[in-house]
N, C-alpha and C positions, 0 to 999 in steps of 0.2 A: 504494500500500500504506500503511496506516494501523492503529497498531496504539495500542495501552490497554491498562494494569498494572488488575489487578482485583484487590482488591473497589474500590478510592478513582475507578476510570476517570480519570486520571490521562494523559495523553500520554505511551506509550512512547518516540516524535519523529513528528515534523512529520510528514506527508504526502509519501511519494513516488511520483514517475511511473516504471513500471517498462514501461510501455504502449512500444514501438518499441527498446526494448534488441534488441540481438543477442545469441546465445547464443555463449559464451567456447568451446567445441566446435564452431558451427557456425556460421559468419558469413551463412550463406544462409536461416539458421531467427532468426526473431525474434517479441519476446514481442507477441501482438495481446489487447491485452484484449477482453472480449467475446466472445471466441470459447474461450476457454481461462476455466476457474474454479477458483478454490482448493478443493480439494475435501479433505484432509485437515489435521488439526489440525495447529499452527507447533510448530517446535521451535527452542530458543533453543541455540546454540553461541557461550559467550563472550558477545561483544559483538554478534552477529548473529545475525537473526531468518531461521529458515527456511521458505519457504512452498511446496507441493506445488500445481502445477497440472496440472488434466485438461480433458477435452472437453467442450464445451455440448452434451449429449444428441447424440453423438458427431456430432454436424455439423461442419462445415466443417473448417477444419485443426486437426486438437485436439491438436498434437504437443507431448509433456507436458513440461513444464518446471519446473524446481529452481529457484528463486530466494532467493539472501540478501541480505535488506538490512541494513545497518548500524544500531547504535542510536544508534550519536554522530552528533550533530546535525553535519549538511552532508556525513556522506560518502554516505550514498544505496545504492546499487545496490552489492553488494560482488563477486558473479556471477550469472549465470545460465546451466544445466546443459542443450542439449536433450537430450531423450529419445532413444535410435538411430528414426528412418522407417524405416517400411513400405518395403517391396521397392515400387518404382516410382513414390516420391513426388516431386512434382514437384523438382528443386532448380536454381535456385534457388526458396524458396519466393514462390507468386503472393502478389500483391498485394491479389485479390480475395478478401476473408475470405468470399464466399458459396461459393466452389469449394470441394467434398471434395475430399478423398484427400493431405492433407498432410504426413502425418506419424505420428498414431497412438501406441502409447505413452503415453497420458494418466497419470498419479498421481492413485490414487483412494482407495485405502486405507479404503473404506467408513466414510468420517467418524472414524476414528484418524486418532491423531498420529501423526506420524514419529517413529521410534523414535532417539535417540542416545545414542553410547556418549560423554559428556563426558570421560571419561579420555585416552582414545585420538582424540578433533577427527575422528568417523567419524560416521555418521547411514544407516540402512537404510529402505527402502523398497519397494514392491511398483508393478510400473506394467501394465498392462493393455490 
């Protein structure tokens, strides 16, 4: 994940790998990049950037995942949220990113942002 203040495109922080995280709900669901895309715009809470992901043209395991990263440089990965699986998804999940039926759930939010309430450290979303 790599993010840029605009209009200067300025480094929000460094580059992080959020690719093989577990999800802080589900230790047998984890993030595969590639297989899962950010598909709704970020929203910032504080000091962290929130990013919605869903399914690659609902292939393979597209079990949708909440991710924030941190903007202070070095802490990285602050959580990641999965979505509740589909009735009979595999778990643990496989290995093999070409197998369906992983999960399901994707955050798609038809290219909106995620909506948050900054008052109250809350954030809404729709998953499909």
């Amino acid at each position: 994940m790599y993010a840029i203040q605009l209009p200067g495109l300025t480094d929000v922080f460094a580059p992080v790998v959020i690719d093989g995280h577990y999800a802080d709900n589900d230790h047998t669901r984890y993030f595969v990049g590639g297989t899962v895309l950010n598909r709704p715009g970020l929203a910032m809470l504080g000091s962290t950037i929130i990013a919605g992901f869903g399914g690659h043209c609902d292939n393979f395991n597209y079990t949708g995942m909440l991710v924030g990263v941190s903007k202070i440089p070095g802490v990285g990965v602050t959580s990641i949220i999965a979505m509740e699986a589909s009735p009979g998804a595999p778990s643990p999940q496989t290995l093999d990113y070409t197998v369906q039926g992983g999960g399901k759930a994707g955050i798609w939010q038809s290219g909106f942002g995620i909506s948050a309430d900054v008052a109250n450290n809350r954030i809404f979303f729709v998953t499909g």
